[in-house]
MARSE-676187 format. One record per residue (C-alpha): chain; x, y, z; residue in one letter. Coordinates in steps of 0.5 Angstrom, whole numbers. Each point is the difference from the previous one (the first is absolute). Example, Ala and Ser with C-alpha at 12.3 -4.5 7.8 and 13.67 -1.06 7.14 Angstrom:
<atoms>
<atom 'A' <25 -9 16> 'a'> <atom 'A' <2 7 -2> 's'> 
</atoms>
This chain:
<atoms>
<atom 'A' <0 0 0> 'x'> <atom 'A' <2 7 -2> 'x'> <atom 'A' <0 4 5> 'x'> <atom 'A' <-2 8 -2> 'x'> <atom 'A' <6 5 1> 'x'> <atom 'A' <-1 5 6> 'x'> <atom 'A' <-5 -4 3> 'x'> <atom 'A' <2 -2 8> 'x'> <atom 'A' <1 -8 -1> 'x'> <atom 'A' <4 3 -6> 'x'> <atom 'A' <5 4 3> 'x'> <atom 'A' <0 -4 7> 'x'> <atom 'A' <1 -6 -5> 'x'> <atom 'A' <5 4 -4> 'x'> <atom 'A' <5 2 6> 'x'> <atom 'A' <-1 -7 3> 'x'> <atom 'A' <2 -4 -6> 'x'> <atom 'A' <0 3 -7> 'x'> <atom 'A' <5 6 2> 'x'> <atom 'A' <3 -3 7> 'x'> <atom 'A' <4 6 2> 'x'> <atom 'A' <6 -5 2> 'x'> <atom 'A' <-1 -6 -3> 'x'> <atom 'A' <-2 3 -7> 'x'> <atom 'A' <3 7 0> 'x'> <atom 'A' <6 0 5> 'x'> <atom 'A' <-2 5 4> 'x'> <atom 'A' <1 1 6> 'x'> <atom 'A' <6 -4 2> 'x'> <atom 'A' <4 3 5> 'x'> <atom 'A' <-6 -1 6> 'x'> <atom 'A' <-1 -7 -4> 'x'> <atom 'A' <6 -2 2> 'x'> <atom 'A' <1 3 6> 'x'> <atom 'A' <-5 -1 4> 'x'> <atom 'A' <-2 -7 -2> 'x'> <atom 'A' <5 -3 5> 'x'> <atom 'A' <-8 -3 3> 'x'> <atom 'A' <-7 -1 -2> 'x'> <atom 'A' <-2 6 6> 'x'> <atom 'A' <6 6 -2> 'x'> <atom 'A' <-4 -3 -8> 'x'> <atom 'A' <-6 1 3> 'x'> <atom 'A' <1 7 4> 'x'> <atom 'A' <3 3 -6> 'x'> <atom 'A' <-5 -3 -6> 'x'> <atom 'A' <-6 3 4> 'x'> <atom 'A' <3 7 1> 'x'> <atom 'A' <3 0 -6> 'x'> <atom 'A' <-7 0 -3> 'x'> <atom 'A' <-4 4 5> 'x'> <atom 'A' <4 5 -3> 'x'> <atom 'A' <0 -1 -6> 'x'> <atom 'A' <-8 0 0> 'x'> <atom 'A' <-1 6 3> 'x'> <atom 'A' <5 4 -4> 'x'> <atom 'A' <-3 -2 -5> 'x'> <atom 'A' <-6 2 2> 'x'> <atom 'A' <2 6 2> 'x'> <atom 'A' <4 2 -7> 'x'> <atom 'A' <-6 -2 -4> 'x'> <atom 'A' <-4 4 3> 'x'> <atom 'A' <6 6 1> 'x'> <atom 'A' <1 -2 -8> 'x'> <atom 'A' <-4 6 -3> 'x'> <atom 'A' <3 5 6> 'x'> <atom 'A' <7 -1 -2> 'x'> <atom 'A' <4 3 -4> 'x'> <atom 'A' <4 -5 -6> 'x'> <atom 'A' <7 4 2> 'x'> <atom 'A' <-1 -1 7> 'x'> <atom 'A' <-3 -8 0> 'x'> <atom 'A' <5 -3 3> 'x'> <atom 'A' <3 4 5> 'x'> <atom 'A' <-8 0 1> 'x'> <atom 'A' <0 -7 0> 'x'> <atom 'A' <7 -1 5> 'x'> <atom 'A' <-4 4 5> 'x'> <atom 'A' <-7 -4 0> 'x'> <atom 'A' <3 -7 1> 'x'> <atom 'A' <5 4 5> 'x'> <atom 'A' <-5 1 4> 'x'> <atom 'A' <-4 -6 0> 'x'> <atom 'A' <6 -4 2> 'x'> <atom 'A' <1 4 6> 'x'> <atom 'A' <-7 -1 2> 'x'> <atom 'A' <2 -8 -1> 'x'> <atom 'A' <6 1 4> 'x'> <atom 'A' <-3 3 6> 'x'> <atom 'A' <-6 -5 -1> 'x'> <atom 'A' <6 -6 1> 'x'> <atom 'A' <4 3 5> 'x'> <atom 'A' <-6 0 4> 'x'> <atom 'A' <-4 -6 -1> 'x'> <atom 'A' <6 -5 -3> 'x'> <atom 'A' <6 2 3> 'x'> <atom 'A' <4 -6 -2> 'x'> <atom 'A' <-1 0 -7> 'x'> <atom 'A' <1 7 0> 'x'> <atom 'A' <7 -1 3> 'x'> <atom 'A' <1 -6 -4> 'x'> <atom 'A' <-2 3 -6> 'x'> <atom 'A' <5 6 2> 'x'> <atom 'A' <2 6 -6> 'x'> <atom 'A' <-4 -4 -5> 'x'> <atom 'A' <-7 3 3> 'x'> <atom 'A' <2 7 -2> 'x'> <atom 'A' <3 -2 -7> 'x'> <atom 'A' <-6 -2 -2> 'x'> <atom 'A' <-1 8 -2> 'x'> <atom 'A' <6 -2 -7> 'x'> <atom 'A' <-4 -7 0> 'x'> <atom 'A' <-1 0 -8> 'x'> <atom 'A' <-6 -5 1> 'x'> <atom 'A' <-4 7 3> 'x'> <atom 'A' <3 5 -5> 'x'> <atom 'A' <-1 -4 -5> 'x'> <atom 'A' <-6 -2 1> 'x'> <atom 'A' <-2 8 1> 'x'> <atom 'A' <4 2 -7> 'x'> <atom 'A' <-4 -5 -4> 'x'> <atom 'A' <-7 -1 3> 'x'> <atom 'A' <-3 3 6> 'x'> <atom 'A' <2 8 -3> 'x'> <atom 'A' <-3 -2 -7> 'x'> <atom 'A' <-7 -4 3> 'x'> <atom 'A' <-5 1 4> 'x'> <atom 'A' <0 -2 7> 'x'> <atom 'A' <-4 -6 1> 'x'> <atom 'A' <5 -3 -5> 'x'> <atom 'A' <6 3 4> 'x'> <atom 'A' <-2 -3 6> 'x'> <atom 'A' <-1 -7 -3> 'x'> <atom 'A' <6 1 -5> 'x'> <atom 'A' <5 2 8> 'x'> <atom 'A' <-4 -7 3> 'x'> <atom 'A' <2 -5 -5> 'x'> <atom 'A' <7 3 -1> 'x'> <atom 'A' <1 0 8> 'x'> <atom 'A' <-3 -7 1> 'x'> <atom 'A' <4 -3 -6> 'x'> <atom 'A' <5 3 3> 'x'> <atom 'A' <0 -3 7> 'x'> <atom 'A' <-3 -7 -3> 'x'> <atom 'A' <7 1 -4> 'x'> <atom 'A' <4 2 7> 'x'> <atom 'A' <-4 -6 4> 'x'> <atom 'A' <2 -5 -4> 'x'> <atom 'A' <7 2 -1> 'x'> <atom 'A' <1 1 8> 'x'> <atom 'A' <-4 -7 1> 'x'> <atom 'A' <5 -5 -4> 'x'> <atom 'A' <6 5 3> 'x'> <atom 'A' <-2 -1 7> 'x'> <atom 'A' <-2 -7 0> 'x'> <atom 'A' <6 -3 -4> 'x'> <atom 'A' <5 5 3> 'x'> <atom 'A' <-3 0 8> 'x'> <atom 'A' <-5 -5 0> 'x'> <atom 'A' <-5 3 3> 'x'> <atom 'A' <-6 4 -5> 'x'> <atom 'A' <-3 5 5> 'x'> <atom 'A' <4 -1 6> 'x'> <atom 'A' <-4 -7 0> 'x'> <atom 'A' <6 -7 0> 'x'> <atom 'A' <-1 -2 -6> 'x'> <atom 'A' <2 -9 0> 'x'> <atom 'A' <5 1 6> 'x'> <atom 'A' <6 -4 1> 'x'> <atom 'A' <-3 -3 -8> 'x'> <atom 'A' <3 6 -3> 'x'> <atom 'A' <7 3 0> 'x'> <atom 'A' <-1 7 -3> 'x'> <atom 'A' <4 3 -5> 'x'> <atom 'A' <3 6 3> 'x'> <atom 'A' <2 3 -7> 'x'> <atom 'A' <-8 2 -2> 'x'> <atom 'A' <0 5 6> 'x'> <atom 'A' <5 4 -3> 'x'> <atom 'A' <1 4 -7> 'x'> <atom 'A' <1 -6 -5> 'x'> <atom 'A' <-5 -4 3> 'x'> <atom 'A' <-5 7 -2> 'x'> <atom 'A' <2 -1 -7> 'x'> <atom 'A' <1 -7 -1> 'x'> <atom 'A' <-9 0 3> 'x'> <atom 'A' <-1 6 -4> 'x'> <atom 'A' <2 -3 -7> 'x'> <atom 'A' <-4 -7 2> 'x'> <atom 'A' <-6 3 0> 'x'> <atom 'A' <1 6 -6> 'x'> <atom 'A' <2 -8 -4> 'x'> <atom 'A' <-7 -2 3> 'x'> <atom 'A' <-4 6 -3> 'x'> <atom 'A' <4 0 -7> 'x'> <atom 'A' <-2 -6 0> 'x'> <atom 'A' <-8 1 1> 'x'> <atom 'A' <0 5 -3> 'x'> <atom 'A' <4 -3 -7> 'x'> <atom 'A' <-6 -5 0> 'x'> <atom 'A' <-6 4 1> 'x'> <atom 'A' <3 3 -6> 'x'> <atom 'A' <1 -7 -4> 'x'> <atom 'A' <-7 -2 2> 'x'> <atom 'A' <-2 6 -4> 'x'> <atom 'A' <4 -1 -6> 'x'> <atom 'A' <5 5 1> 'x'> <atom 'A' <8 -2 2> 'x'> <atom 'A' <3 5 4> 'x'> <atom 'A' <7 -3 -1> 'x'> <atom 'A' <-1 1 -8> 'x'> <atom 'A' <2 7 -2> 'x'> <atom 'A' <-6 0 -5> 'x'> <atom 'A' <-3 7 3> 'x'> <atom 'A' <2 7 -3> 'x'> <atom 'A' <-6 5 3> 'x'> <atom 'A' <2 1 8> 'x'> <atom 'A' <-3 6 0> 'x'> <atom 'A' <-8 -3 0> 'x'> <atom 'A' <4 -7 3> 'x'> <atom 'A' <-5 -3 4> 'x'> <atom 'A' <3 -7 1> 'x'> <atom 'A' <2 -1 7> 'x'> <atom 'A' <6 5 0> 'x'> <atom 'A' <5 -7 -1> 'x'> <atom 'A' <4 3 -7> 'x'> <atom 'A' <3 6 4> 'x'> <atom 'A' <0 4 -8> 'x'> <atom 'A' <5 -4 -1> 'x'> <atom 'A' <-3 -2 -8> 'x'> <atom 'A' <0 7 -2> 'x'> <atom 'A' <6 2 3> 'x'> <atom 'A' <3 -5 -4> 'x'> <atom 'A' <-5 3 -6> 'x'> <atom 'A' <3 6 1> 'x'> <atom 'A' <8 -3 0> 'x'> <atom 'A' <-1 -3 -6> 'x'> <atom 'A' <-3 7 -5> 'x'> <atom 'A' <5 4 3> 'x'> <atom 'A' <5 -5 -2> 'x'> 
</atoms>
């Protein structure tokens, strides 16, 4: 079933699954990383990634008209600003451990591409219903992205999920998927997985994403798997 662009089970599934923020678009790697050392830090991040993300969305859409275009991004900067403080304090407050656990991370979310991405490309060109839903699929994708990445690396790496034992005395953890090459060695496991997916939905359909058979990326509307590169390739061979 197709679902119909910019209607609210379309831009949650798109952010969930269709443009994942991590999984498809790379976005958003240093939190990623960073703060999937467990499933709680992953949890508390993704969650406070998309309140933001929701609410500047909200807020820019709303604020689209008023803004003006040469001042739109130091507008935007602001906007998120302000509601990552509010997050901060609400952390601070109410979840003192994830908030020291998760650290510089919290503020950094000001500069998170995902936010200002989203900004840029939807919310200060669409309404704000569809805002609002564009920020919620792309901050649940994102912290669904950051669960399962902070799952596999808390149980293999310390053998625990949730600070629960997970087989104890069956299971010798495998320190090295707490520390940095473990993030990258889970992260491209599960971007393997996605590509995967969606390489064969677009094989169900007819269409072999591994061929470089398409030219059109302006109207591309095949899953975003070629990365224009046929028509660079195109573009190569008239220039030579």
């Amino acid at each position: 079933m197709k679902l119909q662009k910019d209607k609210p089970i379309e831009r949650l599934w798109n952010g969930i699954y269709v443009e994942n923020p991590v999984f498809c678009l790379i976005l958003g790697m240093c939190p990623t990383l960073a703060t999937t050392t467990s499933a709680v830090n992953a949890i508390g991040m993704g969650l406070s990634t998309t309140a933001i993300l929701t609410m500047s969305n909200l807020m820019i859409s709303l604020l689209k008209k008023v803004i003006p275009n040469r001042m739109r991004i130091p507008s935007y900067i602001v906007i998120i600003a302000s509601f990552v403080t509010i997050v901060e304090f609400l952390m601070e407050g109410f979840t003192p451990g994830v908030y020291a656990a998760l650290g510089i991370y919290i503020p950094l979310i000001v500069v998170n591409c995902i936010i200002m991405g989203r900004a840029e490309a939807y919310a200060g060109k669409k309404g704000p219903v569809e805002s609002v839903f564009d920020g919620l699929g792309m901050g649940l994708g994102f912290t669904l992205a950051l669960l399962l990445i902070g799952s596999v690396r808390e149980m293999i790496g310390a053998g625990t999920w949730f600070g629960m034992k997970v087989a104890p005395g069956v299971y010798e953890p495998v320190n090295i998927f707490i520390l940095a090459p473990g993030a990258f060695l889970v992260m491209a496991f599960f971007v393997a997985i996605m590509n995967k997916l969606k390489i064969g939905a677009a094989r169900r359909t007819g269409w072999d994403p591994t061929e470089n058979s398409c030219t059109d990326c302006a109207n591309c509307a095949k899953l975003g798997m070629c990365s224009g590169k046929a028509a660079k390739e195109t573009v190569e061979e008239a220039k030579v």
